[in-house]
N, CA, C and O of each residue as an XYZ file, in Angstrom:
324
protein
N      36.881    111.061    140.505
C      37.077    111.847    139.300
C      37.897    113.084    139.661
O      37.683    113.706    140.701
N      38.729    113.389    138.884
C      39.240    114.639    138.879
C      39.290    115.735    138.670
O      38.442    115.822    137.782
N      39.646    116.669    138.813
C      38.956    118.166    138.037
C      39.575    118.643    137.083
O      39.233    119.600    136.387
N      40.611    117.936    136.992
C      41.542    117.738    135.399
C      40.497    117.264    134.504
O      40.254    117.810    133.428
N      39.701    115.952    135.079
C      39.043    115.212    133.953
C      38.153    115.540    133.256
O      37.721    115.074    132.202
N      37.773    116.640    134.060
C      36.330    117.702    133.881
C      36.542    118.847    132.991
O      35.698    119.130    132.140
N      37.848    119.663    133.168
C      38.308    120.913    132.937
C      39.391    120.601    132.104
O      40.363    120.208    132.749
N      39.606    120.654    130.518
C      40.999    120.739    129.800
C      41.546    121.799    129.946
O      42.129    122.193    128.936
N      41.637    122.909    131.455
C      42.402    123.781    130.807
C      43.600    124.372    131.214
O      43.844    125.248    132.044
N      44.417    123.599    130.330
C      45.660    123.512    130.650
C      46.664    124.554    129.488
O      47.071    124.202    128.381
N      46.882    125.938    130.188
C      47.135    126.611    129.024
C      49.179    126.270    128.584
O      49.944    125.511    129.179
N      49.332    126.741    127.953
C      50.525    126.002    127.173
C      52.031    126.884    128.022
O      52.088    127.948    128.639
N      53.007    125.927    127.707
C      54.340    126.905    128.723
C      54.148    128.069    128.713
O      54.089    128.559    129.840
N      53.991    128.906    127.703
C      53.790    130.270    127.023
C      53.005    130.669    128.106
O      53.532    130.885    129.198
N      51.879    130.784    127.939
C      50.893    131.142    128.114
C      50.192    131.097    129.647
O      49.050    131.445    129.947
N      51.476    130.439    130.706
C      51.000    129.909    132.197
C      51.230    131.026    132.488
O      50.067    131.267    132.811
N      51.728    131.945    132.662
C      51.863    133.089    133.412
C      50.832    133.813    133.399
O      50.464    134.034    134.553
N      49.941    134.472    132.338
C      48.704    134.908    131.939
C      48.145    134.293    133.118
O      47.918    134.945    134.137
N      47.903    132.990    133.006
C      46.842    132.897    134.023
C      47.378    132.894    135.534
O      46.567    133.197    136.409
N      48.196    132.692    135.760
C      48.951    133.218    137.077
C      48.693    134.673    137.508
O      48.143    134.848    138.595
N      48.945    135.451    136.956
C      48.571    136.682    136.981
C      47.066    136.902    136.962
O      46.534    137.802    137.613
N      46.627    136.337    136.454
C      45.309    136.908    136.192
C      44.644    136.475    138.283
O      43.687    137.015    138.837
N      45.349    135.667    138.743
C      45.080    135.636    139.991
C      44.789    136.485    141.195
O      44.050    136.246    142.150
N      45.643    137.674    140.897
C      45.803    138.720    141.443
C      44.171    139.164    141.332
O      44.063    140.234    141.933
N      43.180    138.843    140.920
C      41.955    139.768    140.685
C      41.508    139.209    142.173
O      40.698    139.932    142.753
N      41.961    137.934    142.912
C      41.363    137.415    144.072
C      41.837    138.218    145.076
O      41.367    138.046    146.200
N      42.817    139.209    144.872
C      42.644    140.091    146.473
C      41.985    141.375    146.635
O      41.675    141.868    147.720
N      41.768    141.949    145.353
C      40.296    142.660    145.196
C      39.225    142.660    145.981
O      38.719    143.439    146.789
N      38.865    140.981    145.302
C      37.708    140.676    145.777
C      37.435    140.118    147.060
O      36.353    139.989    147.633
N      38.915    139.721    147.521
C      38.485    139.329    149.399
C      38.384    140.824    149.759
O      37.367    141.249    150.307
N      39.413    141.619    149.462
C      39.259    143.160    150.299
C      37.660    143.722    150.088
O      37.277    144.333    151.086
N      36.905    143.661    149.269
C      35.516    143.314    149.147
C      34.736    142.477    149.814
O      33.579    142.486    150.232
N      35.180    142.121    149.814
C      34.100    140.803    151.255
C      33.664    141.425    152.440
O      34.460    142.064    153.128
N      32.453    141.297    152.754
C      32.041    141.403    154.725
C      33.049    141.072    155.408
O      33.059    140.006    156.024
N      34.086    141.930    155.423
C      34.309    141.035    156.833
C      34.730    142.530    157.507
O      35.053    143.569    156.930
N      34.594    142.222    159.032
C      34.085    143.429    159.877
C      35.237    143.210    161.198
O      34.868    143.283    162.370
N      36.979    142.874    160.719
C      37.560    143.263    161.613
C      37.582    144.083    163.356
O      37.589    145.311    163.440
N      37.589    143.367    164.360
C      38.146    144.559    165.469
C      39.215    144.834    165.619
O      40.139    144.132    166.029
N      39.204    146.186    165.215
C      40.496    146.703    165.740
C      40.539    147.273    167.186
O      39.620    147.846    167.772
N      41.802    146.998    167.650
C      41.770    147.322    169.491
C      41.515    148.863    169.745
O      40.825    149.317    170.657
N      42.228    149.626    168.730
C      42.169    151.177    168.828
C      40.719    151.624    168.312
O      40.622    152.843    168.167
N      39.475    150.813    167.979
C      38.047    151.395    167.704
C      38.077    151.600    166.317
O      37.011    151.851    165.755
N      39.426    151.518    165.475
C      39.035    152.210    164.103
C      38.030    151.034    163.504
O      37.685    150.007    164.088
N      37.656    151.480    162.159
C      36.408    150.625    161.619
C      37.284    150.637    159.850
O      37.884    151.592    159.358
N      37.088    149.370    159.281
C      37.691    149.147    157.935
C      37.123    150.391    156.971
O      36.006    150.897    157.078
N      38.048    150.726    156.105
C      38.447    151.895    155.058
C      37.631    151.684    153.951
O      36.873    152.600    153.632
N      37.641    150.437    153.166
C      37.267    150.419    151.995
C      35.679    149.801    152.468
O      35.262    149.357    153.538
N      35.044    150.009    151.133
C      33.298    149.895    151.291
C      33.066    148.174    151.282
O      33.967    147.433    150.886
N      31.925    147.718    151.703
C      31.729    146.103    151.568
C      30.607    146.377    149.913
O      29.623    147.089    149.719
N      31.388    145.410    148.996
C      30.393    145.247    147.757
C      29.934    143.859    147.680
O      28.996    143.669    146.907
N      30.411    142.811    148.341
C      29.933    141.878    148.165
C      29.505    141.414    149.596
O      30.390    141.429    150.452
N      28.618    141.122    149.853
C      27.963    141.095    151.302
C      27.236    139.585    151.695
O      26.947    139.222    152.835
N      27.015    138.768    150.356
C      26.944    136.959    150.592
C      28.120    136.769    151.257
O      29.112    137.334    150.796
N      28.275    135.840    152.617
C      29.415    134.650    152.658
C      29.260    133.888    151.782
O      30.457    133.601    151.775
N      28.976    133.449    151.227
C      28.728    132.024    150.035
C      29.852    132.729    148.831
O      30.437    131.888    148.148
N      30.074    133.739    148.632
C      30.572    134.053    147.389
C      31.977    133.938    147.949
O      32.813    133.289    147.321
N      32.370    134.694    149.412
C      33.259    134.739    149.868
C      33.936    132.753    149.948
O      35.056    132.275    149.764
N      33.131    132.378    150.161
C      33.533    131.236    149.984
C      34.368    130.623    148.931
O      35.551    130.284    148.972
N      33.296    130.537    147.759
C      33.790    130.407    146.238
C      34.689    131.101    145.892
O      35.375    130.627    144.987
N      35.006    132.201    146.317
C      36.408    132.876    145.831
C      37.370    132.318    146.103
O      38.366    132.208    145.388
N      37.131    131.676    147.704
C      38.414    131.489    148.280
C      38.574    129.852    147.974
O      39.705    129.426    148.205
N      37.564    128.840    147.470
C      37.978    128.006    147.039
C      38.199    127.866    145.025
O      38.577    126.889    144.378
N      37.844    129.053    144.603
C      38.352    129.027    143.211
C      39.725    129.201    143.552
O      40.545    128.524    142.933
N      40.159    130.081    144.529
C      41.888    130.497    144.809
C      42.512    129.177    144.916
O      43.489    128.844    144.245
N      41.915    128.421    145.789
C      42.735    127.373    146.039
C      42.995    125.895    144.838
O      43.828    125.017    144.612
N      41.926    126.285    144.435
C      41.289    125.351    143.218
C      42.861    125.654    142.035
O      43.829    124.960    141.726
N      42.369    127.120    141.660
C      43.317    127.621    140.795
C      45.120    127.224    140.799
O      45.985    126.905    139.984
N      44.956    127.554    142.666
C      46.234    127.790    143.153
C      47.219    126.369    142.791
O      48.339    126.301    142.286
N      46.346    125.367    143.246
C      46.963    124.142    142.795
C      46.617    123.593    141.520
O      46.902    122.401    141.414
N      46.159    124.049    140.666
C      46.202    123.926    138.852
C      47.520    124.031    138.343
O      48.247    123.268    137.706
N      47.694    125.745    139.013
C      48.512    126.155    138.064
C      50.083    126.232    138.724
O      51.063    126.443    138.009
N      50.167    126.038    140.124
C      51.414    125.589    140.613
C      51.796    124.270    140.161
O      52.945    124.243    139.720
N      51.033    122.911    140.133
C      51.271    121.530    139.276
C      51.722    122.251    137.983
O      52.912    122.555    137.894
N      51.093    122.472    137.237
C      51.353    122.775    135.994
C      52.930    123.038    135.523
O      53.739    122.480    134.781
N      52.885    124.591    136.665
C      54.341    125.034    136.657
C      55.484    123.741    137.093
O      56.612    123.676    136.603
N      55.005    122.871    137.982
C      56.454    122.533    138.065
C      56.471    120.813    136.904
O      57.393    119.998    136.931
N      55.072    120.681    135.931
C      55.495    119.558    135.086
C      55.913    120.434    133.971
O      56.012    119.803    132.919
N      56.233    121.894    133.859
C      56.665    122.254    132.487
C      57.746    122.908    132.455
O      58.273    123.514    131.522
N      58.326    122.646    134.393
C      59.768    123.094    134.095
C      60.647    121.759    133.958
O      61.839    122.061    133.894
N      60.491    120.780    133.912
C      61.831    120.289    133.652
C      62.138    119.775    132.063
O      62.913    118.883    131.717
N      61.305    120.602    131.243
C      61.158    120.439    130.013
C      63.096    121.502    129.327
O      63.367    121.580    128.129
């Protein structure tokens, strides 16, 4: 089964960019993630950890990929229109 077969949502020529964009909310939320870099010079990461499950970190990064290939297919069956 597919996740097409599951999910109609296929938004219209118009309207693919919206959700393209709306993608951008996924580097937010990795820069949010646990993760606890070494840096060689001792410094320690800048921004605060808000999301502190790996499991979510997960799901983000496979909604990204999920998404990523939705809406790249998409784009290239509605350009040769």
């Amino acid at each position: 089964m597919l996740l097409d077969d599951v999910f109609r949502l296929q938004p219209s020529r118009k309207y693919l960019i919206v959700g393209v964009l709306l993608r951008l909310v996924f580097v937010p939320l990795f820069l949010f993630c646990n993760y606890q870099p070494k840096f060689e010079d001792g410094s320690k990461r800048i921004l605060p950890v808000l999301i502190h499950n790996d499991w979510v970190f997960w799901i983000i990064g496979a909604l990204m990929g999920i998404t990523s290939g939705h809406f790249s297919s998409l784009a290239m069956m509605y350009c040769p229109r």
